[in-house]
Each structure stands twice: as C-alpha cells, then as structure tokens.
C-alpha positions as CSV (number, residue, x, y, z in Angstrom):
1,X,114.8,94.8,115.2
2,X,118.3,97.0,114.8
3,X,118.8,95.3,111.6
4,X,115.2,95.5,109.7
5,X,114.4,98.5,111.3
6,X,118.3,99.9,109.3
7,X,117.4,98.1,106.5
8,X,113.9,100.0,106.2
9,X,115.4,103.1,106.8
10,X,118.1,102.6,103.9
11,X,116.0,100.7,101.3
12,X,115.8,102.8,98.5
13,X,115.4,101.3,95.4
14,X,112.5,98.8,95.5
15,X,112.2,95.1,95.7
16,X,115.5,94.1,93.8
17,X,117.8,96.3,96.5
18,X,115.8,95.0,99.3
19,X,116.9,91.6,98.6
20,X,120.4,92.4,98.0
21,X,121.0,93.9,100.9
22,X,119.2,91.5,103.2
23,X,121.8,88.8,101.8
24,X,124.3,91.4,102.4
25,X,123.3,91.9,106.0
26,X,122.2,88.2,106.9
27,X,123.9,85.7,105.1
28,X,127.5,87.7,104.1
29,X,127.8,89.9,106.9
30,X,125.9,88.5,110.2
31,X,125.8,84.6,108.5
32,X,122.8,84.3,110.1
33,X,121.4,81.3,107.2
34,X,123.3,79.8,104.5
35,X,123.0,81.2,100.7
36,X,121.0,78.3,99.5
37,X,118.4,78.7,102.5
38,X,118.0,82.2,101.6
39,X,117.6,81.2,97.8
40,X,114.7,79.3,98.6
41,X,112.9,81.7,101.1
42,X,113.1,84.0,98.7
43,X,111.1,81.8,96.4
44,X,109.0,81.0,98.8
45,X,108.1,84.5,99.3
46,X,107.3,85.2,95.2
47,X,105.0,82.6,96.0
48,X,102.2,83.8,98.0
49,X,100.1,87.0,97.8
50,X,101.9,90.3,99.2
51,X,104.9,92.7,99.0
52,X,108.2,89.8,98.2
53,X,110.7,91.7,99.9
54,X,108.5,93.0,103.5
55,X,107.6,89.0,103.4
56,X,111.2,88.0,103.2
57,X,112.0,90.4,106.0
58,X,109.4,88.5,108.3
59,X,110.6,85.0,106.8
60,X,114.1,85.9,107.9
61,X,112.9,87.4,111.3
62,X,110.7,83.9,111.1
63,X,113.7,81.9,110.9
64,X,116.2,83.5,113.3
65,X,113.5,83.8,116.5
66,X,110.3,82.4,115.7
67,X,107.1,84.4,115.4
68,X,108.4,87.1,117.8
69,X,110.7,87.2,115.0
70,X,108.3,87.2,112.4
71,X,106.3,90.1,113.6
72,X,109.3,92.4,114.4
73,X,111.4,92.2,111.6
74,X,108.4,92.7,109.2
75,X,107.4,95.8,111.3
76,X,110.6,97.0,111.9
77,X,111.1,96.9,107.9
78,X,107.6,98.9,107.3
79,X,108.2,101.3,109.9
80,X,110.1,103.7,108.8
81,X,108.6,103.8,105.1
82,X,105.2,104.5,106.7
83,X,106.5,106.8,109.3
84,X,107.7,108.9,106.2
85,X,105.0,108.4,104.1
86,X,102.6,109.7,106.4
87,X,104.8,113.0,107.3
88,X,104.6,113.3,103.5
89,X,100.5,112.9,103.1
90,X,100.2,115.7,106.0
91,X,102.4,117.8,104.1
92,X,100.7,117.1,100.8
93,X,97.1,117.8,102.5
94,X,98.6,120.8,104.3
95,X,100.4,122.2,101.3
96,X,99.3,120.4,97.9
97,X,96.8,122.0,97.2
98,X,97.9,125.5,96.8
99,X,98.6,127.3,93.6
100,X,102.5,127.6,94.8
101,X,102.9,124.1,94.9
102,X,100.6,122.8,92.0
103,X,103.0,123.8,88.9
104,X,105.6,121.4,91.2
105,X,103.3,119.0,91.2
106,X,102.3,118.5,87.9
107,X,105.3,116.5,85.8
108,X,104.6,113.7,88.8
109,X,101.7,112.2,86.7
110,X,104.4,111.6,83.6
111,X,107.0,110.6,85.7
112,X,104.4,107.6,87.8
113,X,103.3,107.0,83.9
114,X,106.8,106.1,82.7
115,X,107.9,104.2,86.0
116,X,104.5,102.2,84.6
117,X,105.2,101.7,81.6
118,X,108.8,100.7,82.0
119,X,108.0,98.0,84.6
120,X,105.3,96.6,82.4
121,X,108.1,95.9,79.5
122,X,110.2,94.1,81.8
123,X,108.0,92.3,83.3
124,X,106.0,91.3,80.5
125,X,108.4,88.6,79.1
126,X,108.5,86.2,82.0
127,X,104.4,86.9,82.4
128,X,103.4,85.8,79.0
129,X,106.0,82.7,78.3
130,X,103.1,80.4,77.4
131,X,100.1,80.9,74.8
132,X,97.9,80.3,77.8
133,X,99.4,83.2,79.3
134,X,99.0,85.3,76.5
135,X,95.2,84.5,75.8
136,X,94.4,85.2,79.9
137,X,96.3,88.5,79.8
138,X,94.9,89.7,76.6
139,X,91.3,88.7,78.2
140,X,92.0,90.5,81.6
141,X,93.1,93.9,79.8
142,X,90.3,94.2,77.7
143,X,87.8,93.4,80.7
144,X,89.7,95.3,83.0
145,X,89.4,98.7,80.8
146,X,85.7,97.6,80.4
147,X,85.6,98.2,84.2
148,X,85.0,94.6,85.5
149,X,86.4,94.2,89.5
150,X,90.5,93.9,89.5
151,X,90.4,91.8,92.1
152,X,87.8,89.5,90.3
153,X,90.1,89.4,87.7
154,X,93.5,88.2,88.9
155,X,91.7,85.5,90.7
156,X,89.7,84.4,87.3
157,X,93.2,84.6,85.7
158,X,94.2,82.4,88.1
159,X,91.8,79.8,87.7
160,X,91.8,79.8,83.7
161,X,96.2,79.1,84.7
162,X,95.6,76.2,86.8
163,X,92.8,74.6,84.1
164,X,95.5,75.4,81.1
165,X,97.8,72.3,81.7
166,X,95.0,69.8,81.6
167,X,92.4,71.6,79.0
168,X,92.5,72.3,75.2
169,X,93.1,76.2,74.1
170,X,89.2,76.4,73.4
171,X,88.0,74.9,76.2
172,X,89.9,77.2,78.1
173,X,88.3,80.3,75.5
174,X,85.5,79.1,77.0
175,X,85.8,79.0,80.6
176,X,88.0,82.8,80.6
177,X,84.9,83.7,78.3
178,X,82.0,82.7,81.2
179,X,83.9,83.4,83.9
180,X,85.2,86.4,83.8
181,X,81.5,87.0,82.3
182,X,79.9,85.9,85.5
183,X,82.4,87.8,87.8
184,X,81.8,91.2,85.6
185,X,77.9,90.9,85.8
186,X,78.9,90.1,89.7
187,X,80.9,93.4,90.1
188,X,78.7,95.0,88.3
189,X,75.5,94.2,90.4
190,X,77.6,94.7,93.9
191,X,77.5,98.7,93.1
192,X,80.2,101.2,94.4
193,X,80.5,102.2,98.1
194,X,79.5,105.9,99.2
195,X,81.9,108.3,98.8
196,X,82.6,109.5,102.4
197,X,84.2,105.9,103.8
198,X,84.5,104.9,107.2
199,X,87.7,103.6,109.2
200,X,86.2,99.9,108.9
201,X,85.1,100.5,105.0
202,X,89.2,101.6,104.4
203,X,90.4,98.6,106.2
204,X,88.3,95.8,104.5
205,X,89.8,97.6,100.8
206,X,92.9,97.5,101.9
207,X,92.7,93.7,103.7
208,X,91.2,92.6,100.3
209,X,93.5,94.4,98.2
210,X,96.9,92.8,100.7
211,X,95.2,89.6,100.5
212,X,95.4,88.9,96.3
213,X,98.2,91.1,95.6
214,X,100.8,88.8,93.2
215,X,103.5,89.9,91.3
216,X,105.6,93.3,91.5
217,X,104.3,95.9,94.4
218,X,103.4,98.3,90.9
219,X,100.4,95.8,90.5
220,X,99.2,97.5,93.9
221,X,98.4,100.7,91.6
222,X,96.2,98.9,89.4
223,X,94.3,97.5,92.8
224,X,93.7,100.8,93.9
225,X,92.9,102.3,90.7
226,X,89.2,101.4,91.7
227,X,89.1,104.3,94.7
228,X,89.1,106.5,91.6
229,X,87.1,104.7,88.8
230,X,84.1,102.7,91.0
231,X,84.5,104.1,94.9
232,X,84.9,107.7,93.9
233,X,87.3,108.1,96.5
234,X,90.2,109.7,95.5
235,X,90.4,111.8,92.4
236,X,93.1,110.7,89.4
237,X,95.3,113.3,90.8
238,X,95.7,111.9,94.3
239,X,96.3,108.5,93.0
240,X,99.0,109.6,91.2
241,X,100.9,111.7,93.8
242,X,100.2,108.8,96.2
243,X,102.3,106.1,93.7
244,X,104.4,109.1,94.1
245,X,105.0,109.1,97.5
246,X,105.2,105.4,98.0
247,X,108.2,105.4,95.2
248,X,110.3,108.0,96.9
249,X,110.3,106.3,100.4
250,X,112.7,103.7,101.5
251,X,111.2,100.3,102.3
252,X,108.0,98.8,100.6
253,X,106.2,100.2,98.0
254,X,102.9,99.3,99.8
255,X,103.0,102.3,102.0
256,X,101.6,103.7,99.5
257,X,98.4,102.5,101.1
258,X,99.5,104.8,103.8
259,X,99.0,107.9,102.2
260,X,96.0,106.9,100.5
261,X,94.7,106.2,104.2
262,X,95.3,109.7,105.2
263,X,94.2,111.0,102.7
264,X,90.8,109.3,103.5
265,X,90.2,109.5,106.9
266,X,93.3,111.1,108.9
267,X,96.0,109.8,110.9
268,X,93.4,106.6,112.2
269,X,92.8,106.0,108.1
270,X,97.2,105.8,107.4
271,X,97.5,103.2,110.8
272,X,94.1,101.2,109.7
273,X,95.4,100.9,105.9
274,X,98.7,100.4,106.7
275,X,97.7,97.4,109.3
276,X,95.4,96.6,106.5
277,X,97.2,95.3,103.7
278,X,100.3,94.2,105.2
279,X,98.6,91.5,107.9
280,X,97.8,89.0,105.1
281,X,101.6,88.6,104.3
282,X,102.3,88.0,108.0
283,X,99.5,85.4,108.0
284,X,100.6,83.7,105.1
285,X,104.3,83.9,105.9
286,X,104.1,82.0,109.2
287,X,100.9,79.8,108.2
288,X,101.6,78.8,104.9
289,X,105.1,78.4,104.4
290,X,105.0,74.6,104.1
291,X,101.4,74.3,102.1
292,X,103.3,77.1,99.6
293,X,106.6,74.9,99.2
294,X,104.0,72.1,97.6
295,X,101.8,74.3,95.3
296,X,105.4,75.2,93.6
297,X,105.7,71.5,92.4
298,X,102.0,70.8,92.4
299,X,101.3,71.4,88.0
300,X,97.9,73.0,88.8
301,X,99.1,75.1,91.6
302,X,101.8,76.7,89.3
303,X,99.4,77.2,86.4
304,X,97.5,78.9,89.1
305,X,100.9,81.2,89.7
306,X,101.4,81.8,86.2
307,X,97.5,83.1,85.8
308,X,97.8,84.9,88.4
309,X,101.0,87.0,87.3
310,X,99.4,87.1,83.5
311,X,96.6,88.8,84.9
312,X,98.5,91.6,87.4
313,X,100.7,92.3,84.2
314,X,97.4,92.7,82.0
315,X,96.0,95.2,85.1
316,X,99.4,96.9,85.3
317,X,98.8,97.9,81.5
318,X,95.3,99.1,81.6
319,X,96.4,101.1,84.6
320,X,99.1,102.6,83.1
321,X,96.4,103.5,79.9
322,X,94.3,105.1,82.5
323,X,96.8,107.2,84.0
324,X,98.4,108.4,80.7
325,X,94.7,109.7,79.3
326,X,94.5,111.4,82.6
327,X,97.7,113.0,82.8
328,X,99.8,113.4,79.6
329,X,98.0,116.3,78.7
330,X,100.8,118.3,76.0
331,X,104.5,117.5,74.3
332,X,106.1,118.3,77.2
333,X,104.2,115.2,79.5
334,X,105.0,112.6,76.9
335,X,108.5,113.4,77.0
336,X,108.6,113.4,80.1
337,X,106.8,109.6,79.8
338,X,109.4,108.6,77.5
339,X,112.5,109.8,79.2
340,X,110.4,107.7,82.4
341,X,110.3,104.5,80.7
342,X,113.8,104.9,79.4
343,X,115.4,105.4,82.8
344,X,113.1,102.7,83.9
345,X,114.1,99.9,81.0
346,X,117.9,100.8,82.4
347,X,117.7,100.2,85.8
348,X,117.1,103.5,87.0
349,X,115.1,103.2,91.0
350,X,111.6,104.4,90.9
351,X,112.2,107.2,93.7
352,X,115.2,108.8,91.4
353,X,112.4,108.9,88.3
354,X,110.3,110.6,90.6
355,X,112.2,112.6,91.6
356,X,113.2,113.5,88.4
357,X,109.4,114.2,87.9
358,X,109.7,116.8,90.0
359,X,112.8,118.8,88.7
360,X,111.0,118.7,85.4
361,X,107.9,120.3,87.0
362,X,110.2,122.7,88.9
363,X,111.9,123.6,85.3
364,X,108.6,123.8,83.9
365,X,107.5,126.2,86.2
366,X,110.6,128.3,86.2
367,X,110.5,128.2,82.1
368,X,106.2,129.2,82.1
369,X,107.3,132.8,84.7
C-alpha cells in the first residue's frame, strides 16, 4: 500500500513513467521480482483491455501478496489521481463557469488537440505494420466520423484482425464491409439515452467503456466522445477540460472518468465512474492472466490484438478531427495545436502541454485587456 499509494501520488507523466518507476521501486530498489518476470507482466498487461500501467500495479501487488495484493496496490495507485481529480471537477463546477475564469480556459481545447494529435503519430506506426491493419483502420475512421458505436467498432476491428491471417484481402473487404454494416444499423436502431442519467446509467457507460478499452489510455477520449455526440451528456467543452484534468493528475489517465462522473451526477457519479471502468482490469488481471499468456501465441488471438489496436488508433484520429472542428476556432488555436503536437512528437508529458495550454490562455487573456 505505502509503495503504490507513493507511486500514485508521484506519477506524473503517463503510462511510459509509470512503468519506469515501478521497475525502479520493485525490481532495482525493493527486488521484490526479477527483471525478466517484470518484462513479461508487463506484456501481459498490454494484452488485455484496460489502463497498462494501473493493471501492472495490481499484477505486481498480484504477485507479491495474492489478491489482497491485487486489490490494494491497484487502489492505492488510483487513489490519489482520483482524490485530485475530483477536488479539481468541484472547483471546475464551482468556478468554471464564470467569465473570470473562461478566457483561462479557453487554449485548453488546442492544447488536448495537440497532445491528440501527437500521440496518434507515434502510435500510428506500430498500429498499421500490416495491409490488414491499414484496410481495418481506414474502415473504422470513416465509420466512426459517420457516427457508428465506438465500442462496436474496436470489437469489429477486432474480429476482421483475427480473420486476416487465414482469409484473402477481399474476403476480408467483405466481412469489415457487412459487419461493421450490421453493427452501425445496430447502433443506430439502439437510440441515445435521455439526457439527465442516473447513478446506474453512468456506471454501465463506464463498465462498458473499462471493459474494451485497448491500446494507449488517449483511446479513452474517443470512448467517451459519445457522451457528447449520441448521449447528449456533456457538451464539447466539458469533454475537453475533462481530458484536461485527467492529463495534469499523477497516476492513470482514466480518472478522467472521474470528473466526467461529477460532472454528471455529484460526488456519488466521480465514486460510481471511477469503480466503473477500472473493475474490469482487476477482473481480468487476476482471472485471466493464464488464458492471456496463450492468446499472445495463439495466431488468431494476436490478429485479434492487432485489430483491435488498428481500430483504437483509427478512433483516436476521428476524435482528434472532432475536437479540432470544435475548438481551433482562429490563428492563435492552431498554433497553439502545432506547438502541442511538437512537444508531444518530443517526448514532452501530457500534464506539462496542458499546462502549457493554460499559460497561453493566461497570455491570451492578458494580451486581449
């Protein structure tokens, strides 16, 4: 518990600094498992749905005192993140919407748009290494910004990757063609939820959303880009500042789910979403640890992998479309969107480009008096 719960509080940075401090703190410092035993829970953990590095934290906690483990070392590492986050959603409900604070506000859209941006580019390469790849992601973007269900999607990418090893290119035109057909006439028909959502409505999003979410925690803002577009919500704005949050919090990026909760129904909404979309990876982490280890060499159950992160990529670029129409709104947005993915593309933490989001807005400000 001391050590996750330091960790959380310290883990600025994202995914990438999670992971090299845990080796720093478990295998260097407290040589709690070898080198090569971490190596492979970490690929374990890039194997299954959720947040990689809260699902190594629990896999370590896993391995050094069982399920007790398990549970406290992933909660110890969310805690602090989602203590923060929602201190920051009061604040933002409390203050953000008044005309001193707006101008502040309003290079945060930008900024989240170039931290986008920059992720899909590196990320993109190791997603679309095969033609297959290619013809699924290509596919999902242009259904995605056609509106068809996200989560629909990355499991129809999915499939069309585990049928690419064994079909030709056309048959597989074909299936991506009528299923993702199907599964869009399927979203279409299932109709959008009311507007005013209940404590149980907020936790079965965010359960569903935890439960398919592959790939980099940014592909957790294309997921909830649907609470904008077909729930109604959250408006484009509150999205945006919520990815903000999320980035300039230590720990996971998923607490950004914890703001969103707050925003929706209170402090009940942060607890339930937070609960929400984490217990899958807690599930998964302690039930499926051995089934996981032989999907990796099973052929179909990698192509299934490599759908799956095709798709998130494709959804992480008709996000970022959305949120650039809806935010870079003059000259002085889209450099800020360019300076973002620069910093990004060189290595630059997504809480320090936020932040820098929010000098520029303070300059802006300052500069418009």
């Amino acid at each position: 518990m001391r050590v996750f719960l330091w960790l959380g509080t310290i883990g600025f940075g994202g995914p990438v600094v999670h992971l090299a401090l845990m080796e720093e703190e478990v295998v260097r410092r407290r040589q709690w498992i070898a080198i090569e035993e971490f190596l492979d829970l970490v690929g374990l953990t890039n194997l299954i749905p959720g947040p990689n590095s809260t699902e190594l934290a629990m896999a370590l906690g896993h391995r050094r005192a069982g399920w007790p483990g398990l549970v406290l070392g992933g909660a110890c590492f969310i805690l602090p993140a989602a203590t923060i986050t929602c201190t920051l959603a009061w604040l933002y409900v409390r203050f953000g919407g008044l005309p001193e604070v707006a101008p502040w506000l309003a290079a945060l859209g930008p900024a989240v748009v170039g931290l986008m941006a920059g992720a899909v580019v590196r990320l993109a390469r190791p997603a679309f290494a095969r033609g297959a790849q290619v013809g699924i992601g290509v596919a999902v973007l242009m259904l995605a910004l056609a509106g068809v269900d996200e989560v629909l999607l990355l499991i129809g990418g999915g499939v069309a990757g585990a049928l690419a090893g064994s079909w030709t290119r056309a048959s597989l035109m074909v299936v991506l063609a009528a299923g993702l057909s199907t599964m869009s006439i399927a979203a279409q028909a299932a109709g959008a939820p009311g507007a005013d959502p209940s404590l149980w409505a907020v936790g079965l999003f965010f359960l569903k959303t935890g439960a398919v979410l592959y790939g980099s925690g940014y592909v957790l803002v294309a997921l909830l880009q649907p609470l904008v577009d077909s729930y109604g919500w959250l408006s484009q704005a509150q999205l945006v500042d919520a990815v903000a949050a999320g980035q300039v919090t230590p720990g996971p990026v998923l607490t950004t789910a914890t703001f969103v909760g707050f925003l929706l129904r209170g402090t009940g909404g942060a607890a339930v979403a937070t609960a929400a979309i984490f217990l899958p990876a807690f599930l998964l982490v302690g039930g499926l640890g051995q089934v996981a280890t032989r999907v990796r060499t099973w052929p179909p159950g990698r192509g299934f992998l490599h759908g799956v992160n095709a798709a998130a990529v494709a959804l992480m670029v008709a996000v970022t479309i959305t949120l650039a129409r809806a935010v870079v709104i003059d000259a002085a947005g889209a450099l800020i969107v360019v300076l973002g993915v620069g910093a990004a593309l060189r290595g630059v933490s997504g809480g320090w480009i936020v932040l820098g989001g929010l000098v520029a807005g303070g300059l802006l400000r300052v500069l418009s008096l």
